[in-house]
N, C-alpha and C positions, 0 to 999 in steps of 0.2 A: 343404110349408111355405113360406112366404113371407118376404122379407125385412122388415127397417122400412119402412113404405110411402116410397112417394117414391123408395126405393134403387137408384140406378142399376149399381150392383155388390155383386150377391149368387149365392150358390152355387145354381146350377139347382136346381131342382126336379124330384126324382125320384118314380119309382110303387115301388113295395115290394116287392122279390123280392128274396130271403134264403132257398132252399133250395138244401139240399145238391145239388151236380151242377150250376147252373146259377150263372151271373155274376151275384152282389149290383149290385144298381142303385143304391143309397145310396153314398153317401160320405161325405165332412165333414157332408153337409147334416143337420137335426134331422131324427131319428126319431121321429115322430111315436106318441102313444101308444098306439094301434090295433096299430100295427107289432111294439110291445118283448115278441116271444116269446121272450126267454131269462128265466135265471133267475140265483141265486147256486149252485146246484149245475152248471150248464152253465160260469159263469166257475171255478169251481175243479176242474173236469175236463180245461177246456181248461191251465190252467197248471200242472197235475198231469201230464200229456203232454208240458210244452213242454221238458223239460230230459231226456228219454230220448234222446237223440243222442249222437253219437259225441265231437264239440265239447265238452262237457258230463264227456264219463270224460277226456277229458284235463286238462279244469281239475280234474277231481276225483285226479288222478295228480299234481296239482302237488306238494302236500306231500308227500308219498316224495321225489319228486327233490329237495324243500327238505332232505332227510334224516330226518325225522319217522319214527318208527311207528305201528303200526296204532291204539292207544288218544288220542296224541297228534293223528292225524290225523282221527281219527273227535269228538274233541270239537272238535278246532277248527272244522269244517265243521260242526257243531250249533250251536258260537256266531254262526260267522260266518250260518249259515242262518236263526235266528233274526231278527236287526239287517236282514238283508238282507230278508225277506220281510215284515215289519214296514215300513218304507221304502214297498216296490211296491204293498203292499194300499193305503196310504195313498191312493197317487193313482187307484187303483182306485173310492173312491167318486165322483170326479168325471162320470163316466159317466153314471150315470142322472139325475143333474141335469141336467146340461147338452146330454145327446141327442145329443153329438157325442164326435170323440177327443179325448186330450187334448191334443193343441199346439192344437187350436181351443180346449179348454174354457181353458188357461193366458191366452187373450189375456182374461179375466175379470182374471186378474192382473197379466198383464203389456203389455195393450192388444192393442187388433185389427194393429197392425202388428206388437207386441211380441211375437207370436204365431211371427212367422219367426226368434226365437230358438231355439225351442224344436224346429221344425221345420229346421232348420241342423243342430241337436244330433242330433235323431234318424235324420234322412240319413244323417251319417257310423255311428255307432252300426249303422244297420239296414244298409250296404254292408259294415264291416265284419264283422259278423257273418255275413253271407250270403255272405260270402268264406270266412271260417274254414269256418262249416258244410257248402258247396260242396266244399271242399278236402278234409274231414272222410270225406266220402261217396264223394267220389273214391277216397281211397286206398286206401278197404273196399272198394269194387269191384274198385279195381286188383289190392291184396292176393287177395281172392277169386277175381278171372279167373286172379289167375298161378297159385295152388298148384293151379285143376282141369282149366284148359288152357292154363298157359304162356304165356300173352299177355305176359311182359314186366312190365317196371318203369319204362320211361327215362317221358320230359316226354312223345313223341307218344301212347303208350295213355294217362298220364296226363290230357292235354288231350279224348282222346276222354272219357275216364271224366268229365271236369267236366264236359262238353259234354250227358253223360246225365245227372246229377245235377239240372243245372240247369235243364232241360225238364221232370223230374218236379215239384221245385220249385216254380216258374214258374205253371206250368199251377194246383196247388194253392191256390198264393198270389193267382191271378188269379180265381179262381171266389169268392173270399172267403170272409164272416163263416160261413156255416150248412155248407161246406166243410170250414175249418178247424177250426170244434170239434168236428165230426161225426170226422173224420181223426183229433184230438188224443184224443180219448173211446176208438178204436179201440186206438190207440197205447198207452195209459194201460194196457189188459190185457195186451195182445199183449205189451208187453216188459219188464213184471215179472214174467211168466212166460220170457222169453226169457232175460231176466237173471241169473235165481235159477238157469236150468239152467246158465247160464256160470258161475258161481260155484259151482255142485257140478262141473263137471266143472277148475275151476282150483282147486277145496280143497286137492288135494295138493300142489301147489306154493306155496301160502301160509304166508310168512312174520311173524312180530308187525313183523319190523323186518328190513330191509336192510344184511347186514351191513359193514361198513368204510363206511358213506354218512357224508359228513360235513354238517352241521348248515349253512344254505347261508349265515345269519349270525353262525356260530360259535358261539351259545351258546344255550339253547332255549329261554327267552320270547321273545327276538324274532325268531326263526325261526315260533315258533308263533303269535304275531301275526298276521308275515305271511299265515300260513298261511287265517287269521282275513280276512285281509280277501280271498280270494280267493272263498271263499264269499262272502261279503257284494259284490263286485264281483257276482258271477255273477245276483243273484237280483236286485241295483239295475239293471243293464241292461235289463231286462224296463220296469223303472218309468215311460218314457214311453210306451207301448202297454197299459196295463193299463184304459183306458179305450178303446182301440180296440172292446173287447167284453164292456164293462159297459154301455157306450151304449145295448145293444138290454134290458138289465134295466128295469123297469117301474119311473119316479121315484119313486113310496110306496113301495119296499121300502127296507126299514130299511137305512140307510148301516152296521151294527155289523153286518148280516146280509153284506151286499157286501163288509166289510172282512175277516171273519172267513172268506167265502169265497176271496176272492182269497188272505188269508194262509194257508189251510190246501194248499189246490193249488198255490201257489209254495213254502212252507215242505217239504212232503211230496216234491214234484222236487225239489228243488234238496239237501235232503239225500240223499236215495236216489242220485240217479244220481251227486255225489259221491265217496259213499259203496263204491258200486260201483268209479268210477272211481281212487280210492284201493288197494279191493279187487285188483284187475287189477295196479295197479301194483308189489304186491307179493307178487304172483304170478308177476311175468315179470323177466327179467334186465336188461330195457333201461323203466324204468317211464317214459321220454319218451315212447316209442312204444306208448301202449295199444290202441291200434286192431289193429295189426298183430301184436301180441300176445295178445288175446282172441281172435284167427281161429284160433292154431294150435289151442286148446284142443279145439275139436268136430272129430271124421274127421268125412270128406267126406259122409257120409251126414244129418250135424245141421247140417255147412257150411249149405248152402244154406238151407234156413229158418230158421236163425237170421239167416245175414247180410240176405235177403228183407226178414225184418220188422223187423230195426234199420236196416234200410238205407232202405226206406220210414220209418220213425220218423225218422230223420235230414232226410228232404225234408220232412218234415212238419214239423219244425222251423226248416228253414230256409223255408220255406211263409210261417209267421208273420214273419219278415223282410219277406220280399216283400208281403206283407199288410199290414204297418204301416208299410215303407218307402212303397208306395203311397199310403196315408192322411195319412202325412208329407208327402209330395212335393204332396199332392193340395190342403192346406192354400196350397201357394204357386202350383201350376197350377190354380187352382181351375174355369177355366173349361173344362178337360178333364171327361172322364166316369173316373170313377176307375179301371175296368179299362183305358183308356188310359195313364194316369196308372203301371199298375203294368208296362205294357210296356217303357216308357222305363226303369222301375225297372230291371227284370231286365236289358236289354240294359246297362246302365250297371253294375250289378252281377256279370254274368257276365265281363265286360271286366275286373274289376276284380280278379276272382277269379286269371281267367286269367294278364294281366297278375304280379299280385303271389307266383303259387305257381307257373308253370311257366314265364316270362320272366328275373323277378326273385329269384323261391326268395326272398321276404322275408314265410314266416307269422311270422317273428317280429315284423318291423314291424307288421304286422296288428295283431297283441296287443298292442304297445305303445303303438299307436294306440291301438286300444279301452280302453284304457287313460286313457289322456292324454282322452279323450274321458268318459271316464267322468267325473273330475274336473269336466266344464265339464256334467254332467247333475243330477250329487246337491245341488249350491246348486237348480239348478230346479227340482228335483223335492222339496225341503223348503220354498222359497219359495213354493210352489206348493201346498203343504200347510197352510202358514201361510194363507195368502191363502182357502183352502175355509175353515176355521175364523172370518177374522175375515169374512165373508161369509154364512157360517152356513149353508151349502150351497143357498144362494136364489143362482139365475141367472136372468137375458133371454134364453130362449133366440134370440129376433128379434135381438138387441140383439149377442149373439154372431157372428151369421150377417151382420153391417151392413159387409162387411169393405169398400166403399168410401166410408164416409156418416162424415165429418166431424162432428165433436160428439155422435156417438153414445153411450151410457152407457159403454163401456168405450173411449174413446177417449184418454181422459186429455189429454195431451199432445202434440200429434202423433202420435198413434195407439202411444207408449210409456209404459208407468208407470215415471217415471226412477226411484222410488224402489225397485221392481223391479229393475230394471236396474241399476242402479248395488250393489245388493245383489249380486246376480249377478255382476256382473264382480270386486267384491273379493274374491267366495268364489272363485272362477277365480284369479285370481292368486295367491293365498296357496295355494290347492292346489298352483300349478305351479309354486310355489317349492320344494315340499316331493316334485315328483316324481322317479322314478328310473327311467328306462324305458330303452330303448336310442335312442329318437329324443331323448330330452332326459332332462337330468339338472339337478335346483332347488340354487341355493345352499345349502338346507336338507333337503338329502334324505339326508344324515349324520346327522341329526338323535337320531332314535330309533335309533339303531346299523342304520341300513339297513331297518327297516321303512316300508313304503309309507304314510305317513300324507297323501296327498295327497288322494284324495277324501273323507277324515276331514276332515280342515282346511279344505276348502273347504265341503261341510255344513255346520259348523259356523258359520264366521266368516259364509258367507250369511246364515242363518238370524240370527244375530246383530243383523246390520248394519243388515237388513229389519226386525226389531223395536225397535229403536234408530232408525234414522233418523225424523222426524215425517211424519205420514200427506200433511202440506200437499205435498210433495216429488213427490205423483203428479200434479198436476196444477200443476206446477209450467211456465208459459211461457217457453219460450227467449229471449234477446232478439232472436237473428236470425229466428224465425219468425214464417208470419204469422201476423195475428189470426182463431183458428179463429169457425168460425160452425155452423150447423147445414144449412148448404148440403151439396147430397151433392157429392162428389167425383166431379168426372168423368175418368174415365180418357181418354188420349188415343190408345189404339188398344186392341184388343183382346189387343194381348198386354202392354201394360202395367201392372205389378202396384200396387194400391191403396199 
């Protein structure tokens, strides 16, 4: 694929290899139609896979320890899975339009420069997640090594244990697109059969409800609210990568077919392993710690193949981090080859991991981050939504790929749609007025008697602002800028970014 002619800064041009076992050679660059061998049942196997991790049963343990029971927590994770998968499918049809991921397909909405917002966003997003999941895997291991040979608990076997985790990972997430859904398809059998045997052999110990646990906001609608929006966090995080691997889907298939698959394999994980991880929580005496408490359930003779193949499920999910965090990163090193692009990932990632869970012992900052982060995704990812609609799902794909050509079709303004942007940033601020995390607490985070309405609030009021403000606003000229022209931009060295 080529850029706008004339374009003196466009994303290389690659040859087409996409099978499982070997390094995808694409990147951001258009997939060309020849290329697009996936389908809508390949995109809803892989995100039907993507929430079987360990990461995943403890956000599903949340509610127990908010004090919930089993019926209270089992609907609220249906509501919240609902809203939340609904959300991710949306940006899932941008994919086979535009031939690329989505922080490249958003510069359509948010300009070719306005493009590094969204890839800002999903950095931190895909680091911290590949921290949580990293840490997740670890401490299966480490739990597992200790009860069959004693290997210990302290930070040094810990650090060895992230040190394995994150080479299995790594490796996964660098081989890419035909890798990871090949891996996520596997995963998809393997541990709803691994599952279901964990939950027959912890029936006996499952309780409706936890008894003496008190209500974590005193009283049960806004407890269960909360509880409401952890599902819906869990399945919106996914939503700037859900065009990483619709891209390869073929542009005539019906955008209702891509959405209905994406919702069904996000809707389907995100309940189940919940679900499960809810299940667990009230099975064991300590429901923080589900990891370590679904180990004791199998003797050592079911130990090991169960831990085996969630334990591989688990790299496999942190895989798609590493996978989309490279895609991300690769939108702003464009002039890397993207399995470079995912090494820098990983080393930056495993640091990060390390760093934050055996330095600092701060997963809770993690989470609160991913948090706080979340906030500054769901205005993008409904602006973004809005913007496919008034668009009508017609893109350039050249016109996308023009990431240094001046006056380009999605250049707007200096390469930003303020109108865009400026939506964005007020949904951002009225979210983090209304957050409560442990890195930061909003003026109005008392609001709802302590329920999280901050990436509520910011969805909202973006979506708002973007359809309120006047369309003139995206191409609206600063007065200290210069006067754009259709001259391409020339960069002034090769590691200078458009």
């Amino acid at each position: 694929m080529s850029a706008t002619p004339g374009a003196a800064a466009s994303v290389p041009t690659t040859s087409g290899v996409d099978t499982f076992g070997k390094v995808e050679t694409h990147g951001i660059d258009f997939i060309p139609p020849e290329e697009r061998h996936s389908s809508p049942k390949d995109l809803a196997w892989a995100f039907f896979g993507a929430n079987f991790n360990f990461s995943a049963f403890i956000l599903g343990a949340l509610p127990v320890v908010f004090g919930l029971g089993w019926w209270s927590a089992a609907t609220a994770i249906l509501v919240g899975s609902l809203i939340g998968s609904a959300a991710f499918a949306g940006m899932a049809i941008y994919g086979p339009k535009t031939g690329t991921n989505s922080t490249v397909s958003s510069g359509a909405v948010f300009g070719i420069r306005g493009r590094y917002v969204g890839s800002f966003i999903a950095q931190i997003i895909d680091l911290g997640f590949f921290a949580l999941v990293t840490w997740a895997g670890a401490e299966a291991l480490l739990t597992t090594a200790h009860r069959l040979f004693g290997t210990g608990t302290g930070n040094g076997p810990l650090a060895v244990a992230l040190g394995i985790a994150a080479a299995i990972t790594l490796v996964i997430g660098i081989l890419g697109h035909a890798t990871v859904v090949a891996n996520e398809k596997f995963v998809s059998i393997s541990n709803v059969i691994v599952f279901a045997i964990v939950i027959i052999l912890a029936a006996s110990h499952f309780h409706l409800h936890q008894k003496g646990a008190p209500l974590a906001l005193g009283s049960y609608w806004p407890t269960w609210l909360l509880a409401i929006t952890v599902a819906i966090v869990n399945a919106t995080s996914y939503g700037p990568f859900a065009g990483d691997y619709s891209r390869y889907i073929p542009e005539k298939t019906s955008s209702w077919r891509v959405f209905g698959a994406a919702f069904g394999g996000m809707f389907l994980s995100n309940l189940l392993s919940l679900l499960i991880g809810a299940f667990i929580g009230l099975a064991i005496a300590n429901p923080t710690d589900p990891i370590t408490g679904m180990l004791e359930f199998p003797g050592k003779v079911l130990l090991v193949p169960i831990f085996l193949l969630s334990f591989f499920a688990n790299c496999c999910n942190g895989s798609m981090c590493v996978y989309n965090g490279s895609l991300d990163l690769h939108a702003i090193l464009w002039r890397l080859q993207r399995f470079q692009v995912g090494i820098v990932f990983g080393v930056v990632g495993l640091a990060a991991a390390y760093l934050g869970t055996v330095v600092f012992n701060a997963v809770n900052s993690i989470n609160a981050l991913v948090s706080i982060v979340t906030v500054l995704v769901t205005p993008w990812m409904m602006i973004n939504i809005i913007g496919y609609f008034e668009q009508r799902g017609s893109f350039d794909h050249d016109q996308l790929q023009a990431f240094g050509q001046r006056g380009s079709l999605y250049w707007y303004a200096g390469g930003f749609n303020l109108r865009a942007v400026l939506a964005w940033g007020v949904g951002l601020i009225v979210g983090l007025m209304f957050s409560n995390t442990s890195l930061m607490t909003g003026p109005l985070s008392s609001t709802a008697s302590g329920v999280d309405l901050s990436f509520i609030s910011s969805a909202v009021v973006g979506s708002l602002v973007y359809l309120l403000v006047p369309h003139s606003l995206a191409h609206l000229r600063l007065a200290a800028a210069p006067a754009e022209s259709a001259a391409v931009e020339q960069p002034a060295s090769d590691v200078v970014l458009p």
